[in-house]
Each structure stands twice: as structure tokens, then as C-alpha cells.
N, C-alpha and C positions, 0 to 999 in steps of 0.2 A: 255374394257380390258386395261390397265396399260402397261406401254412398260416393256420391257425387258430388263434387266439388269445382263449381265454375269460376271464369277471372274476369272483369269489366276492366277496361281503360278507357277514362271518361277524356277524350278529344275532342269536344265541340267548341271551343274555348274560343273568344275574338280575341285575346291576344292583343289587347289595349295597349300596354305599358312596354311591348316589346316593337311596337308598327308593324309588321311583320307578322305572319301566322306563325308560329315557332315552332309549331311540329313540326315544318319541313326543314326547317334549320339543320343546314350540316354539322356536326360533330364528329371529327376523327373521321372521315370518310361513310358516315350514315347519319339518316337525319334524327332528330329527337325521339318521333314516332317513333322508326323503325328500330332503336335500340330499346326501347319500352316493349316495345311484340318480338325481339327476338329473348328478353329474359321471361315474359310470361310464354313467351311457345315453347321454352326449352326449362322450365318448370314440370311439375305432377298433375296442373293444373289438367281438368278433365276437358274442357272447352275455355276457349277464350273471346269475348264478345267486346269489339271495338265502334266505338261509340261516337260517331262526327257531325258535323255539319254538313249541308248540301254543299258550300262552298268549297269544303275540302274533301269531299267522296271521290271528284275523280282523282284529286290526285294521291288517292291511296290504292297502293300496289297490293292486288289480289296476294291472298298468304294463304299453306292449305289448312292451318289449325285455328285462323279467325275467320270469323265471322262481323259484318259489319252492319251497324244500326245506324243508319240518318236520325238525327235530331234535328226537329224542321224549326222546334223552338229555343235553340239553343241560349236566342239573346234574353231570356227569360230567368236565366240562372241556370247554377249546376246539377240542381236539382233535379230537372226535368231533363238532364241528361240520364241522371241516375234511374230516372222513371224508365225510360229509352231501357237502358240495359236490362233492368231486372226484367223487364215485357221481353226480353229478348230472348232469355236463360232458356237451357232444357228446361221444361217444369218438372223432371226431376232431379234438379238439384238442390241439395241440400245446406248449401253455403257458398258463401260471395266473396272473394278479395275482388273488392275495390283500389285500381289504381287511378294516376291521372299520366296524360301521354308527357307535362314536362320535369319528368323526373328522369333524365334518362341516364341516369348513374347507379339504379338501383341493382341489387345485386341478388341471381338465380336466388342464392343463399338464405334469402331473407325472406323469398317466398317460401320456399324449402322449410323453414324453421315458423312461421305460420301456421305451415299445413299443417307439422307433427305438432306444433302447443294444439289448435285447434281438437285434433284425436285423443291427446293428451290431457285438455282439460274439461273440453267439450262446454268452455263458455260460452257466451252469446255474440261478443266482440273477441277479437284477438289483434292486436295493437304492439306494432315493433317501436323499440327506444332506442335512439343511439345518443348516450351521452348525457341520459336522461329526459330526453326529451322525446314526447311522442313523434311519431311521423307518418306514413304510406308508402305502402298503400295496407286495407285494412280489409280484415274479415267476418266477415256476420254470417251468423247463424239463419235457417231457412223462415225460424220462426218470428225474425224481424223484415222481412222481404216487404210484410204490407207495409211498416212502419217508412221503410224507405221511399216506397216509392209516393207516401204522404209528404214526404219533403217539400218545402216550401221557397224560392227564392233561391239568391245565394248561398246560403248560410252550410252547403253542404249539412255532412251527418252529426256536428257537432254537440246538436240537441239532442239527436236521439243516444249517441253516447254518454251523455252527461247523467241523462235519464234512465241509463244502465249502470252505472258505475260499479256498481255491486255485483256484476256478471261481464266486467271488463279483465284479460288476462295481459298482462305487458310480457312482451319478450324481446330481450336485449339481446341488438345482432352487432355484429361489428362493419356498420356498412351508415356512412356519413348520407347517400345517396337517398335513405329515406326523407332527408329534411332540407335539402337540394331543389327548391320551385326556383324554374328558368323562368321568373319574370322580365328581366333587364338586359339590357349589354352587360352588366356587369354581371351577371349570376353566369349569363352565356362563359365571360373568360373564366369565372371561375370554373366550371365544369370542364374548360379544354386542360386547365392548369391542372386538376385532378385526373382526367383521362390521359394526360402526358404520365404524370408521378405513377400511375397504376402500368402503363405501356413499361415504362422505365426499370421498376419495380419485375415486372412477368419476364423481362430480359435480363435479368442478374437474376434471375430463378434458375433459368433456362439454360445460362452459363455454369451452373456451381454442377 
């Protein structure tokens, strides 16, 4: 048997700088959420554990590959979201991608090539680049699980990475969608203006 490999997407989020809760925000006929749970439900990933607030549990649509964790503290930071999910895991899982729900351009792909560097290198982190630049969502190993769920505040995993560096593996995908945070109106049009050019793009595929 193959170890286990679980996914979090961390959505407790207030959603300060957008007014709005943004998960629910429509893009292209679904909302941010929902196109975050359909690339991790149609990944390798083993389970997937969806991570919210009370304000936004009900308005999240039963799925049959997630699972959902309330975060009662969410206004605490995202840390304690993080806490929420690992408590949530099979306890036999042996590794985490971590996403967050306002990425919702991320692409199958890039989980995909995660999973296999992870098998492939068997670091402690595994960490996608596009363009050089890190992004998420990201995968740690089982024997950082306490480490995370000590997280502190905002500051998400930044520290505990830093603190790895030496058992960090980068891998370059070709998907801009890692580095893509829906904070603004303005990050909002840029994601429609991308999900247009990829529409556009799958249609002169489809043609030739």
C-alpha cells in the first residue's frame, strides 16, 4: 500500500480588502471556492479537508471527496486555520499540500508535479515556482505536522520554511496561478482576464 497523501484548503479568511467574502465570488460561472475543490478533488490527492469559518459553512455545498472543518477562531490568524486542518487529517497521512481557497486559477498540473517531486525527492517541503518565484499551495512532510500546527498568528508557514531550507525541493510548473492571491477588485479582473485568455486558448485547441 502507497502512503497517504492528504490536501487542506485553508478558507476561513475575513476577506478585509475585498468587502465581500471572496470565496463565494463568481468567476466564469463558479465561485473561487468551488474552482479550488474541483482541482484538488480531481488531483491524486488521497482526501481533501476544507477548512472555513462558521459564517461560511453553510454556504458551502456538500462535495463527496471533501470534508469540512469549522474554524471557530478563525479571526485569530491563519494559523489556527492550519491547526483546524492537520486535527482533521486521516492520522494516516503521511503528507500535507496546503492550499488557500483564493487561488482559484491553480492548475490540476501543479498538484500533479508536487505529488511526484515529493516521491521523487522525499524532502520535508516541496514548494512550486513560477517565474521564479515561490508560490501555493505547498507540501510538507508528516514529520512536520507538529511544527505546523505550533504556528503562531498570521505569519502562516513562512518560519517553519525558512527553518528548513536545507530540506526544501522547488519545482517549476508552468502555471502563473500559483502566485495569483484574490485580494482586490483588481486581482478579481485580473483572474477573469486570465480565465478568458485560457477559455480562448482550449478553443483554438479544439479547432485545429
Amino acid at each position: 500500500m502507497g502512503e497517504l497523501i492528504s490536501g487542506i484548503i485553508l478558507g476561513a479568511g475575513a476577506s478585509r480588502r475585498m468587502g465581500v467574502p471572496k470565496q463565494t465570488i463568481e468567476l466564469a460561472g463558479k465561485t473561487m471556492l468551488e474552482r479550488v475543490l474541483d482541482v484538488f478533488e480531481a488531483s491524486s490527492l488521497d482526501e481533501v479537508v476544507l477548512v472555513v469559518s462558521p459564517a461560511l459553512e453553510r454556504k458551502v455545498r456538500m462535495r463527496p471527496r471533501t470534508r469540512v472543518a469549522i474554524n471557530t477562531r478563525a479571526g485569530e490568524g491563519i494559523s489556527t486555520s492550519v491547526r483546524v486542518g492537520i486535527d482533521a487529517l486521516d492520522p494516516r497521512s503521511n503528507a500535507v499540500l496546503i492550499g488557500l481557497a483564493d487561488k482559484p486559477l491553480l492548475r490540476k498540473s501543479t498538484i500533479e508535479s508536487l505529488l511526484s517531486a515529493r516521491r521523487r525527492t522525499r524532502a520535508d517541503i516541496v514548494i512550486p515556482v513560477f517565474q521564479r518565484k515561490r508560490g501555493n499551495p505547498i507540501l510538507f512532510r508528516r514529520r512536520l505536522f507538529r511544527d505546523l500546527r505550533r504556528l503562531k498568528g498570521d505569519a502562516g508557514a513562512k518560519v517553519l520554511i525558512e527553518s528548513r531550507r536545507y530540506s526544501v525541493a522547488e519545482v517549476t510548473v508552468n502555471d502563473s496561478g500559483i502566485l495569483l492571491d484574490i485580494d482586490t477588485p483588481g486581482d478579481l479582473r485580473m483572474a477573469r482576464k486570465i480565465l478568458r485568455a485560457r477559455s480562448a486558448l482550449r478553443k483554438r485547441k479544439a479547432r485545429k
